[in-house]
C-alpha positions in Angstrom: -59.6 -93.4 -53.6 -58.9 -92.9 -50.1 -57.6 -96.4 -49.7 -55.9 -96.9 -53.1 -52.8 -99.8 -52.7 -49.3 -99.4 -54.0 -49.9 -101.7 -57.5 -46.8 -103.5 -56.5 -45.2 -106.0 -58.8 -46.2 -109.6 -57.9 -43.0 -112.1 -58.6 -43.8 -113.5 -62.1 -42.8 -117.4 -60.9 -46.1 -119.1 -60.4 -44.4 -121.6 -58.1 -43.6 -118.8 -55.6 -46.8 -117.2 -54.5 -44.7 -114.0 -53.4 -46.2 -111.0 -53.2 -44.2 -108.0 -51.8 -45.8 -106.5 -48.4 -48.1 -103.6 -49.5 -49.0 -100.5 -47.7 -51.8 -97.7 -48.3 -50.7 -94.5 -49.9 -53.7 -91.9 -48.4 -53.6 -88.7 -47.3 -53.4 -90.2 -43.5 -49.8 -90.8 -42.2 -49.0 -94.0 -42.6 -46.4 -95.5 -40.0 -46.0 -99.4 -41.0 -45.0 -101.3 -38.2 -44.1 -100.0 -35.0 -40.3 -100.4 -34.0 -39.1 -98.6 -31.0 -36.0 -99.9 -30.1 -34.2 -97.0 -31.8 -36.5 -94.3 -31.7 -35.1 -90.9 -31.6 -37.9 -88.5 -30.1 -39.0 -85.9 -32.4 -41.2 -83.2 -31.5 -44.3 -83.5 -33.4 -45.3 -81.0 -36.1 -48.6 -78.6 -36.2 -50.6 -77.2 -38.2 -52.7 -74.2 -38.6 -55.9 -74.2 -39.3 -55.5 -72.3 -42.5 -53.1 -75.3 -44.2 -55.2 -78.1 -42.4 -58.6 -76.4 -44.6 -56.7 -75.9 -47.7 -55.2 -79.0 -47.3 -59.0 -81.1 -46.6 -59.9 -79.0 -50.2 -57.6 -80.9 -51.8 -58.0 -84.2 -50.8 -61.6 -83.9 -51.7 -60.6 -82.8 -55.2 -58.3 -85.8 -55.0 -60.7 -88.3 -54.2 -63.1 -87.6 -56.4 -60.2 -87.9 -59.0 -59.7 -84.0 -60.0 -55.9 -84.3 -59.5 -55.1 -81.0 -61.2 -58.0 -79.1 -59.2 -56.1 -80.9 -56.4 -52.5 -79.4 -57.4 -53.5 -75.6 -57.8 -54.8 -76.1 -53.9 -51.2 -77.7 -52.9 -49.4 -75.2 -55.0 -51.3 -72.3 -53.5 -50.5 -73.5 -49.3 -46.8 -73.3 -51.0 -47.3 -69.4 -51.4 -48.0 -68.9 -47.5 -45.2 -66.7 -46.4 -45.2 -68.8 -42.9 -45.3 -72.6 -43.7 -43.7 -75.0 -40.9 -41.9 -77.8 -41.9 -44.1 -80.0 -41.1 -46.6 -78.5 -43.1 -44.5 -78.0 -46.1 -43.4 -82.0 -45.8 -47.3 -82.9 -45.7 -47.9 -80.5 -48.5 -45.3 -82.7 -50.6 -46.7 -85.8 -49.3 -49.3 -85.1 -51.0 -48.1 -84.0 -54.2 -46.2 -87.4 -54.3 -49.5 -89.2 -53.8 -51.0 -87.2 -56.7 -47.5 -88.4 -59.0 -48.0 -92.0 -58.1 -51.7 -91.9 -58.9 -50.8 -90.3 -62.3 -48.6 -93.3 -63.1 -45.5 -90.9 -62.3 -43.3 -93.5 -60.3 -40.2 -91.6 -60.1 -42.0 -87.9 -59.7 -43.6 -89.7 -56.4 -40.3 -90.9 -55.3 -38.9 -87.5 -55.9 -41.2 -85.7 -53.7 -41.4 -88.4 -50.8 -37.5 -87.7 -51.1 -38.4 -84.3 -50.4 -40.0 -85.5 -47.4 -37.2 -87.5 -45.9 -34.8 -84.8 -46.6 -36.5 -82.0 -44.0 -34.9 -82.9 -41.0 -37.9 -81.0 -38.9 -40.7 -83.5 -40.3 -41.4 -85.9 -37.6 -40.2 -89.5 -37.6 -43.8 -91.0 -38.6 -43.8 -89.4 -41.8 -40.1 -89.2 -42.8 -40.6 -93.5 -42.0 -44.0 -93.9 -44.2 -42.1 -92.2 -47.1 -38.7 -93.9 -47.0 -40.8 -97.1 -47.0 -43.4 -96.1 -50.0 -40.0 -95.2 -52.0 -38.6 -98.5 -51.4 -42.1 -100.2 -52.9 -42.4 -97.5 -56.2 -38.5 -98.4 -56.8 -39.8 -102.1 -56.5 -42.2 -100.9 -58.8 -39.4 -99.9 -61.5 -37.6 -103.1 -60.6 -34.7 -101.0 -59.1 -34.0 -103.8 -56.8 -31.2 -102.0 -55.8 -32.7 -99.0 -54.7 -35.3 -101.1 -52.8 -32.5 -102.3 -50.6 -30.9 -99.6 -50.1 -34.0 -97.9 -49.0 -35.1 -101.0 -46.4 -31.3 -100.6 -45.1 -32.0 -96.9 -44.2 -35.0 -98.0 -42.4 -33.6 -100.5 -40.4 -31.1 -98.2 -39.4 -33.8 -97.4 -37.0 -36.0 -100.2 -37.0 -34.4 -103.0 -37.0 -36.9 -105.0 -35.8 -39.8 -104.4 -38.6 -40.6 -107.9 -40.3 -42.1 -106.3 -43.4 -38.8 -104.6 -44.2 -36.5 -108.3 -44.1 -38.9 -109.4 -46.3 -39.3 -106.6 -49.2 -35.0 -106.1 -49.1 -35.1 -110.7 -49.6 -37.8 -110.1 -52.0 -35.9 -107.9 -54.0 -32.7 -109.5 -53.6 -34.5 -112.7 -55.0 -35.0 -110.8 -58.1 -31.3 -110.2 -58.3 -30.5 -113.8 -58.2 -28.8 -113.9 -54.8 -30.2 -116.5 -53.6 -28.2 -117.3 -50.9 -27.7 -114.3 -49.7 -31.2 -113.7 -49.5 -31.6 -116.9 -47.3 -30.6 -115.2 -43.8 -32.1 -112.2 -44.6 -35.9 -113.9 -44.4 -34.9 -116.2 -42.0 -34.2 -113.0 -39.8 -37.9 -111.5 -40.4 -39.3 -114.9 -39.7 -37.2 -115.5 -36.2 -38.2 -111.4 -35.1 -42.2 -112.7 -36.0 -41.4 -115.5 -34.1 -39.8 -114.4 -31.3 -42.6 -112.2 -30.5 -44.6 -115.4 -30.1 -42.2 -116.9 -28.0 -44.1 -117.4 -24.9 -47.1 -119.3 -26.4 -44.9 -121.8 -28.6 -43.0 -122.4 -25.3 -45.8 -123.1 -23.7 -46.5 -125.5 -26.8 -43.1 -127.2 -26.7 -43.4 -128.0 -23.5 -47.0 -129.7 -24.1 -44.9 -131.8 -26.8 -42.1 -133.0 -24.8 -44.1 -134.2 -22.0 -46.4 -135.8 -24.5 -43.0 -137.6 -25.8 -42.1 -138.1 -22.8 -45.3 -140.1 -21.6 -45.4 -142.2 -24.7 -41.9 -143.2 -24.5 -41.1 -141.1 -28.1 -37.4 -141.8 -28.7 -35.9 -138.7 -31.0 -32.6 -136.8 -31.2 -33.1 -133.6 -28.1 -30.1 -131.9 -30.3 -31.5 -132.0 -33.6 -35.4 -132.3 -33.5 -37.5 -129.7 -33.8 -41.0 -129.2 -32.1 -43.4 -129.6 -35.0 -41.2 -132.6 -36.3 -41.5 -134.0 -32.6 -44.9 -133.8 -32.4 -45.4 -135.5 -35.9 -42.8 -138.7 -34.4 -45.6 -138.4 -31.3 -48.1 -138.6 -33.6 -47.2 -141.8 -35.5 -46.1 -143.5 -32.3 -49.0 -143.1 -31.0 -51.2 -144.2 -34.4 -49.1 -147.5 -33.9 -50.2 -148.2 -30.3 -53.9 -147.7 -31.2 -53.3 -150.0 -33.6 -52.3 -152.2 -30.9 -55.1 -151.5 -28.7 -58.5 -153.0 -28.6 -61.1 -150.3 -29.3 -63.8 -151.1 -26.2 -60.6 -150.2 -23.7 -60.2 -147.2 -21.8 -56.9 -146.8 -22.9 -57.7 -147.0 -27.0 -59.9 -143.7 -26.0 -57.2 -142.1 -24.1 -54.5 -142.8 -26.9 -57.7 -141.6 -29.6 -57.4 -138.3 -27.7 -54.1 -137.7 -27.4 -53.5 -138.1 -30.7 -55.9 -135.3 -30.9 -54.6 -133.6 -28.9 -50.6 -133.6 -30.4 -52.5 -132.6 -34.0 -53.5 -129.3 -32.1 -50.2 -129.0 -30.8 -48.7 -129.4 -33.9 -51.1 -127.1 -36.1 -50.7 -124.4 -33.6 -46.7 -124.6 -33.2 -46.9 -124.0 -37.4 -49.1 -121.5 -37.0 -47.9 -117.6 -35.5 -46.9 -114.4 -37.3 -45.6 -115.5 -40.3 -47.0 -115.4 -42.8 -47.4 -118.4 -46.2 -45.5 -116.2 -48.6 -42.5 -115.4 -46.6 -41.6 -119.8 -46.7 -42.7 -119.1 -50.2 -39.9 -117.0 -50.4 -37.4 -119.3 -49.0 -38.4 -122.7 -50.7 -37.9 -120.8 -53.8 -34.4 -119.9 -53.1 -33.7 -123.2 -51.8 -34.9 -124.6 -55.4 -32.8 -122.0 -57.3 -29.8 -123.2 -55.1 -30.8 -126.7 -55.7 -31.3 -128.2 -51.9 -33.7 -130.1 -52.4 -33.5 -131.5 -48.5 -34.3 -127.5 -47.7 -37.0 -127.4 -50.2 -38.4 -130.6 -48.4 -38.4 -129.0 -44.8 -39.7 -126.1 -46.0 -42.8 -128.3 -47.3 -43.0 -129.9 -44.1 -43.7 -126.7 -42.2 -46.3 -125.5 -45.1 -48.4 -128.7 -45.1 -48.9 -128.0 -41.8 -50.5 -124.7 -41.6 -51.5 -124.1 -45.1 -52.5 -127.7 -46.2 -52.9 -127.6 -49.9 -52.7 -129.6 -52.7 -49.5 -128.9 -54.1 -47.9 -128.9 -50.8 -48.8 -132.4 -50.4 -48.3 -133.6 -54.0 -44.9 -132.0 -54.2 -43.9 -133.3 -50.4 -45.1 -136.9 -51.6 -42.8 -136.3 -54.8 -39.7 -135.4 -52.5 -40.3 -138.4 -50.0 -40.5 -140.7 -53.0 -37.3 -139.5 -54.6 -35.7 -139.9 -51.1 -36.8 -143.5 -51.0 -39.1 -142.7 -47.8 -42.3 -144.8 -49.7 -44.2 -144.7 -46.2 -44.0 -141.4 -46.2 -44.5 -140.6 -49.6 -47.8 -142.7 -49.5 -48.8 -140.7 -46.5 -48.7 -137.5 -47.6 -50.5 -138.3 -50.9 -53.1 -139.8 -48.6 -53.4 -136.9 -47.0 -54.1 -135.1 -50.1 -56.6 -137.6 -51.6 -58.2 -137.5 -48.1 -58.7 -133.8 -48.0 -60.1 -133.9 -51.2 -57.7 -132.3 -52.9 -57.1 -135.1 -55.7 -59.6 -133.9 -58.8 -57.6 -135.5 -62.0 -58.3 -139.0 -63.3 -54.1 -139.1 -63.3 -53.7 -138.5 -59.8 -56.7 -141.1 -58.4 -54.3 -143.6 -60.5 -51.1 -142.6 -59.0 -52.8 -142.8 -55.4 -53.8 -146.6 -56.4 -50.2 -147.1 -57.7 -48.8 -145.9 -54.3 -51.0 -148.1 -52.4 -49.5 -150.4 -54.5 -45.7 -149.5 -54.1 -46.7 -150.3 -50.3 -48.4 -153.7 -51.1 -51.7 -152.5 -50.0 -53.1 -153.8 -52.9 -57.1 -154.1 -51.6 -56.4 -149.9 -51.0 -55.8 -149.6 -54.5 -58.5 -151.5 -55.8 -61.2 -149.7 -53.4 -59.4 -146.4 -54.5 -59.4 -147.1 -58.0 -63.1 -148.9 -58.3 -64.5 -145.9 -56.4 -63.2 -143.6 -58.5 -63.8 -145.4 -61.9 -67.7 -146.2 -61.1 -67.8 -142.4 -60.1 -66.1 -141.1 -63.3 -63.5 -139.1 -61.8 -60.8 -141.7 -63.7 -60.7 -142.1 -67.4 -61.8 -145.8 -68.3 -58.7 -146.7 -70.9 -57.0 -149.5 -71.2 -53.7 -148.5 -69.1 -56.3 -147.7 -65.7 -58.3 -150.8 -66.4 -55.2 -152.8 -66.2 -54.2 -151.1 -63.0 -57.2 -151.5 -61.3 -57.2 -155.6 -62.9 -54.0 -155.9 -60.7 -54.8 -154.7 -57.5 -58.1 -157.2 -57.4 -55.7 -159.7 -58.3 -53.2 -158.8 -55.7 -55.7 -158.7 -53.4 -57.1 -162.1 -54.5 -60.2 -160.8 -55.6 -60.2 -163.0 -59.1 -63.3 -162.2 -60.3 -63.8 -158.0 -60.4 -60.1 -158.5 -61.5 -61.5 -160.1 -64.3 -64.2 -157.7 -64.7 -61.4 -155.2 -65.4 -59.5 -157.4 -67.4 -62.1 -157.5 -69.7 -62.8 -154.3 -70.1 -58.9 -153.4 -70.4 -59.0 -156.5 -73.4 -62.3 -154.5 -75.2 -60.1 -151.8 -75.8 -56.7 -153.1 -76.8 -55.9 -153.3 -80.4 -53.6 -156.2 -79.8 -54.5 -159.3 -78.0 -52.1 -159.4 -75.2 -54.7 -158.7 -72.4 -56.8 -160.9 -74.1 -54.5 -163.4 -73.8 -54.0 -162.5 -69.5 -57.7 -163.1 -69.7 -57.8 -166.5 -71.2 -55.2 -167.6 -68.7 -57.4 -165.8 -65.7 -60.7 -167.4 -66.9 -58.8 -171.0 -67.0 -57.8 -170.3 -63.8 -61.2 -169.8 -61.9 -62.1 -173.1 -64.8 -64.5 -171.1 -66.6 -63.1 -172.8 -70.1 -65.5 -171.7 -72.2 -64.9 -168.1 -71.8 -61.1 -169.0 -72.2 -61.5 -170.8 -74.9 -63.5 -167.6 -76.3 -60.9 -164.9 -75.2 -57.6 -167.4 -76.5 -59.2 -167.3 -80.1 -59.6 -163.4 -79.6 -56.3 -163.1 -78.7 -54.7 -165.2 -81.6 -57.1 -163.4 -84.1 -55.8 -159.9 -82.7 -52.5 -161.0 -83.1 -49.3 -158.9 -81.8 -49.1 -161.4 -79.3 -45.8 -161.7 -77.4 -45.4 -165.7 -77.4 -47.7 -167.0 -80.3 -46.6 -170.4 -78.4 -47.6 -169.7 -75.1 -50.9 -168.4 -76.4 -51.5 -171.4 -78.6 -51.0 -174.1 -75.5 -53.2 -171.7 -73.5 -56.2 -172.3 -75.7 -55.3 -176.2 -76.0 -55.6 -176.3 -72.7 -58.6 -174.5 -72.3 -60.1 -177.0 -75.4 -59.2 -180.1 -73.6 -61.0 -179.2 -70.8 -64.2 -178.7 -72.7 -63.3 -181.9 -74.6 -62.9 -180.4 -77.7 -59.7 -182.9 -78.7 -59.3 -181.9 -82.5 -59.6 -178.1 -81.5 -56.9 -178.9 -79.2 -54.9 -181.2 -81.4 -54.7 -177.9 -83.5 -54.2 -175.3 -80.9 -50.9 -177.5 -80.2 -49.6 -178.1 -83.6 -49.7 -174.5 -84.0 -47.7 -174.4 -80.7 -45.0 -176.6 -82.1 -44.5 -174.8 -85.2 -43.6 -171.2 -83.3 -42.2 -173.3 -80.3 -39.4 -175.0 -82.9 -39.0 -171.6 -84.6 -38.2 -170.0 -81.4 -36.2 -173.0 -80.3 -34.0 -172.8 -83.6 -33.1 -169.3 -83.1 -32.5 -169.4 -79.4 -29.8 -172.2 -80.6 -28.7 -169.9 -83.5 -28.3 -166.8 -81.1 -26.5 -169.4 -78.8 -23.7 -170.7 -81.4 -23.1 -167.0 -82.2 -22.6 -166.2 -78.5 -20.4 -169.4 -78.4 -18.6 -168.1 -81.7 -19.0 -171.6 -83.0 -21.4 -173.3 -86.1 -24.9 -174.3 -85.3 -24.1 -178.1 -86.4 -20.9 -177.5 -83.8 -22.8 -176.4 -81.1 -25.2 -179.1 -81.3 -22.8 -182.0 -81.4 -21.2 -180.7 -78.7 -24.0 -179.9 -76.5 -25.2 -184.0 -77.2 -21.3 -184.9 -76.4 -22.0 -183.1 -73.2 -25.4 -184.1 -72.3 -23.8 -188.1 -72.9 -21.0 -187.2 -70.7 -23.5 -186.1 -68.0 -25.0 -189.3 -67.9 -22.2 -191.6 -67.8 -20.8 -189.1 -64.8 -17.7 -188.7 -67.2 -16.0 -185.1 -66.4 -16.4 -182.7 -69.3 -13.2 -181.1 -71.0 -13.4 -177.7 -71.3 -16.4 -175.0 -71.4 -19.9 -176.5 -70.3 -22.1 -175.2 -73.2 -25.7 -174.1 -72.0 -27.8 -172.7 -74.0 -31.3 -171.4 -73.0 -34.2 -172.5 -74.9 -38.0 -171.9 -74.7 -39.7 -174.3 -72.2 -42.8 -173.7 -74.4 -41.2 -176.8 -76.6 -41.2 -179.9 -74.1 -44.5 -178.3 -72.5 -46.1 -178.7 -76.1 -44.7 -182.4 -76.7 -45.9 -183.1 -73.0 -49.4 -182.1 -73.9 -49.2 -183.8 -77.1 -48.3 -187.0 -75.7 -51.0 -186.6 -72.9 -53.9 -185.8 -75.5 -52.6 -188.4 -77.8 -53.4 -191.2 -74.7 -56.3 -189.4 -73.4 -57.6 -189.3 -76.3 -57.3 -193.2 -76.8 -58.2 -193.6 -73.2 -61.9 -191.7 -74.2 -62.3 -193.7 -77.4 -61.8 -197.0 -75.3 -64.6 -195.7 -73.2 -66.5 -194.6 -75.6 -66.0 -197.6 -77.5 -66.9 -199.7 -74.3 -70.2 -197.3 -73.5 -71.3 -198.2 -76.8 -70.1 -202.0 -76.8 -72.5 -202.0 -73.5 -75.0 -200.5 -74.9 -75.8 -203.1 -77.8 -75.5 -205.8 -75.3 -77.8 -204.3 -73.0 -80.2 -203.4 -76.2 -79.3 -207.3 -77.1 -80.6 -208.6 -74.2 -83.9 -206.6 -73.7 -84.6 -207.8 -77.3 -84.0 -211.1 -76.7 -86.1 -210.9 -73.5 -89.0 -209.4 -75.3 -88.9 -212.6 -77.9 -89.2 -215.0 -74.8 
């Protein structure tokens, strides 16, 4: 019991992560963090022997939990007729350690009061009981208490980290965000500053590294970690340039290296995660989201996690930065951190945004034939248009098939038709065209019909085909009549109207006679002339194949003619 810990409340927003600096409440004095910058000296109390025995009694009784054994001992040192102040404020140190392990908040906060009030108790002690107060009125979510508590401290130590952060803590809890702002930004620059020598030393490592590489950047405005991330990428771009067997591709491979270190250890130092926590939940609150941004910059750096990186790709994408977005979801997906089937497909759909369509398709496979994505329809197609993109036909089709197996309507059956007639595999589009049309729902009944026409022809079968394009015409003509119907409305004129003025015009056209008034254009399905065009064409193929066939056949009996009539001579 010794080492029991403040219980102190833990912000309920999950997106913050804050937890309020704790401190041991023990029978030890407990002095936080050294600040002597205003340091009054204080001549330290003693103790006899006689308290400092009765004293031990009761902290054993505490400890093993026999807290009213543990008061009689306390109560009885406060019947000795000569008791320093020193050893009447550690007397009721302990009696508020005994309240706040009792579940008494404010009867702790009362006798650590007690403690702060003796002017003759030395600094250490006054100090470890103002702060304990301000973490028990955290506790009751006095939030102005706390501050006021952390102000008196910093009255005298106004350099203690801890304390900027517990008074922005609780003024987050009040709402004021912004004034809150400056106030862990001060506790982050005093943990900083103490570092200063070994980021300066860092800095310096940067700029020269810039410097070397010819890095152009802004020497006002650019920071060091964001420096070494524009050294970074400049120098990913000359290795690209760069044949590997060179010396210089190894000396750009190191210093790359080498500027990561630099940049890691510029993000790391005395803060700590929680406290930028802190501030990119204010900045959210306030709504800056370019604040929010920087602050995620700075975290990906020394805490690389997953929603660091997701929510930093998020924020690049909705500044239109799509390299960068796709970077820093790389990043993630490379670290390992991606584990949901929706966030392998938004990593192929990235790669995607970026035209790096082979990326997605190795991405997507990968993850598919390892189970990690869900195999529906909507991921199939996905992963059937990056092989496409990438000019991969056939696993595209793969996909494509699979997306078609699932689909209650025969759209992607209808894609794959059209795929498979284009690597001239007719068969299997004639197969997935009929699919298509018998699953129905399809978009353009035309289109779909000519498709599998097509696809007949080319497998010579001409009455399947014949068919296929009637049924074109029919849903070609209907679209055709309402696209001419929707057209005289537009015009505010009758349908007869519209058509004798669209053949006046047509005429006029041809005779190169200027046209009075509006030119009427109206816009019609193609899917019309392309089905009379493959009429026509199977109409005198079809003739052109029965003259051959007719011929073949003509030949034939004269060849079976003359062999007979050789045989009889």
């Amino acid at each position: 019991m010794q080492n029991k810990l403040i219980p102190i409340l833990v912000l309920s927003v999950i997106m913050l992560g804050v937890d309020v600096n704790q401190t041991s409440i023990n029978f030890s004095t407990a002095y936080g963090q050294e600040d002597n910058s205003q340091r009054k000296t204080k001549k330290t109390g003693s103790m006899t022997e006689k308290v400092a025995k009765k004293l031990g009694e009761a902290q054993e009784l505490i400890d093993s939990e026999q807290l009213d054994e543990g008061v009689e001992i306390l109560n009885s040192i406060l019947e000795f007729k000569k008791l320093s102040p020193y050893e009447r404020g550690q007397v009721n140190y302990f009696f508020a350690y005994v309240r706040y392990l009792k579940g008494d908040s404010r009867g702790a906060i009362t006798y650590y009061k007690r403690v702060v009030a003796d002017p003759n108790v030395p600094d250490g002690l006054i100090q470890a009981s103002k702060f304990t107060i301000a973490q028990l009125y955290f506790q009751l979510e006095e939030y102005a208490n706390v501050i006021a508590a952390v102000d008196s401290l910093l009255v005298e130590q106004p350099n203690r980290t801890d304390l900027y952060i517990l008074k922005g803590t609780a003024m987050y809890q009040q709402k004021k965000y912004r004034e809150m702002i400056p106030i862990i930004q001060k506790g982050i620059s005093i943990a900083e500053e103490a570092n200063a020598f070994r980021v300066e030393s860092l800095e310096k490592a940067v700029k020269e590294t810039a410097s070397k590489y010819r890095v152009k950047y802004d020497r006002d405005t650019t920071d060091s970690i964001t420096l070494a991330l524009l050294v970074k990428s400049k120098l990913q771009e000359d290795l690209a340039d760069t044949r590997k067997s060179t010396d210089k591709y190894t000396e750009i491979e190191e210093a790359i290296k080498s500027i990561e270190a630099d940049a890691a250890n510029l993000a790391k130092g005395p803060t700590r995660e929680n406290w930028w926590l802190l501030l990119r939940a204010a900045y959210f609150e306030l709504e800056e989201m370019d604040k929010v941004k920087e602050i995620l910059e700075r975290l990906v750096v020394e805490w690389s996690k997953k929603e660091y990186w997701t929510q930093l790709s998020a924020f690049y994408g909705q500044d239109k930065q799509e390299k960068e977005q796709m970077a820093a979801y790389q990043t993630a997906y490379h670290e390992g951190f991606l584990e949901k089937s929706s966030e392998f497909v938004q990593m192929a759909q990235l790669y995607l945004s970026v035209e790096a369509p082979y990326e997605a398709a190795k991405l997507l496979q990968k993850a598919i034939d390892e189970d990690k994505v869900d195999k529906e329809v909507k991921n199939w197609k996905i992963l059937a248009q990056a092989w496409f993109l990438s000019g991969y036909d056939e696993p595209a089709i793969v996909a494509l098939r699979e997306a078609a197996k699932l689909s209650d309507d025969g759209e992607l059956d209808i894609r794959l038709a059209r795929s498979l007639n284009n690597i001239a595999d007719y068969e299997g589009c004639t197969n997935s065209a009929k699919t298509a049309i018998q699953k129905g729902d399809l978009k353009r009944l035309d289109e779909s019909y000519i498709t599998l026409g097509m696809c007949q022809f080319e497998v010579a079968d001409f009455e399947g085909a014949k068919d296929a394009f009637a049924n074109a015409k029919i849903d070609a003509d209907l679209r055709n009549d309402q696209a001419l119907k929707d057209c005289a409305a537009a015009e505010n004129m009758g349908l007869e109207e519209l058509l004798v003025t669209m053949e006046t015009q047509r005429a006029f056209r041809e005779m190169n006679k200027e046209i009075e008034g509006k030119v009427i254009s109206c816009s019609t399905p193609s899917s019309v002339k392309t089905v009379a065009n493959w009429q026509k064409f199977l109409e005198k193929e079809v003739e052109r194949v029965t003259m051959l066939e007719n011929q073949r056949k003509a030949l034939e009996e004269i060849l079976a003619s003359n062999e007979s009539n050789a045989l009889t001579f």
